[in-house]
C-alpha positions, 0 to 999 in steps of 0.5 A: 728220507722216505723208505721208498727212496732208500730201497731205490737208491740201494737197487741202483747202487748195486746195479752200478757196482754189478756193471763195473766188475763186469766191464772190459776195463776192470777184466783187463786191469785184473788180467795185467796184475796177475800177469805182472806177478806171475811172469815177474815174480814167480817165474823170473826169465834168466838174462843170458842162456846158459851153454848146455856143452863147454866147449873144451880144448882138443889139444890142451898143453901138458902139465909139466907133471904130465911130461914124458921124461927125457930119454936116456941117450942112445948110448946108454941105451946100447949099454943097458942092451949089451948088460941085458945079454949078461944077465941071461948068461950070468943067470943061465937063462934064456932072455930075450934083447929085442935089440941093439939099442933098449930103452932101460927100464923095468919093463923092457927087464921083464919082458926079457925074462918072461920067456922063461920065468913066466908072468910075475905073481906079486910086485910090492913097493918099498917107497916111492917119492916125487919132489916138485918145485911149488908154485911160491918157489920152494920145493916139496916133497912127497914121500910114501914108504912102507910103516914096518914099525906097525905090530898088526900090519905093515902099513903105507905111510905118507910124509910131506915135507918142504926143502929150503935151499939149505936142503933141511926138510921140514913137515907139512901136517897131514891128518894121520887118518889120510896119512896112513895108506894115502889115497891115490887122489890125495897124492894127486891133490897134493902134486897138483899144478907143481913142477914135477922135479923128479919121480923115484920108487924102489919097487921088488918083482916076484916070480913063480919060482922064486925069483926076484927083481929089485929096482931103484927107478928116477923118472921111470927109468932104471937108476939100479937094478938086481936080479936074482935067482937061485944062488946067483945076482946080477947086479947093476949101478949108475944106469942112468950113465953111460958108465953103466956098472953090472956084475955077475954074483955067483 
């Protein structure tokens, strides 16, 4: 081939190639790959819409461990208010018995007290214990009472235990670093989505002079109670019947 007609055909080829790249086709064929890869690929459509608020029941049922307790009968509650009177006498205090009929619990106590004895200044709880029927049948139980056992202070401690049917207790294992002074949480956790049998706590209430009220309470009503001041006690049992038994110490 001569030279001439190879430099021809060189110019002629990179004509044609010049052409194609600049032709409609190719730009459209270029542009729907890069489409393709950019929608596709990189940037995927999700295939639902995700909702931006739950929709969230305005009246959900109560868990049983959310339930009110059943209320003491009205006439335990008239009893609590007529031993509520002998209090004040037996303690020479001015009390105040908003009522015929009271609801027996620790707040209606120190409410009747207040008048006189002031705002109490510290309350403490020696133990407090909640037994719940788990969900594969068996009971539970939590328990969290003070360690006076500890040398440098007196410490919270939780046990957790499981009831045959024979009443014998055996442990559950807690990790001792969440045993000792348990958390509020955890004590939720472990109550969580259980019927609640029973709730108790023996707690002690301090006044400014001195006084004091010890209260042994089930399901946030008074099982027992002690009042004292001074020299004197006033002294009840059994509240939770209406054979309610109180008596004055002197």
């Amino acid at each position: 081939m001569k030279k001439s007609s190879l430099v021809i055909f060189s110019l002629v080829l990179v004509v044609g190639l010049i052409l194609y790249w600049l032709s409609p086709v190719s730009s459209e064929q270029e542009t729907n790959d890069l489409t393709e890869v950019s929608v596709e690929d990189e940037f995927p459509l999700p295939s639902e819409k995700p909702n931006s608020f739950p929709i969230i029941d305005e009246s959900p049922e109560l868990p049983v461990a959310q339930q009110e307790p059943h209320l003491p009968s009205l006439e335990i509650q008239k009893k609590f208010a007529e031993n509520l009177k002998s209090l004040g006498e037996c303690l020479e205090t001015q009390n105040s018995v908003p009522g015929q009929e009271l609801e027996p619990t620790l707040q209606t106590v120190i409410d009747s007290i207040r008048g006189e004895w002031g705002e109490s200044v510290i309350t403490t709880e020696d133990w407090m214990q909640i037994e719940l029927l788990h969900t594969d049948g068996d009971k539970r139980r939590i328990r969290v009472e003070m360690d006076f056992d500890n040398e440098i202070q007196v410490q919270r401690k939780l046990k957790y235990t499981s009831i045959d049917e024979s009443g014998i207790t055996k442990p559950i294992s807690i990790p001792d670093e969440q045993a000792t002074e348990p958390s509020e949480a955890l004590i939720a956790s472990l109550e969580a989505g259980q019927q609640v049998l029973t709730r108790e706590k023996f707690e002690r209430v301090y006044f400014q002079n001195g006084e004091e009220i010890v209260a042994h309470q089930v399901n946030n009503y008074l099982l027992s109670l002690e009042v004292n001041r001074g020299s004197k006690s006033f002294k009840c049992t059994q509240m939770n019947v209406e054979s309610i038994s109180c008596q004055c110490i002197q």
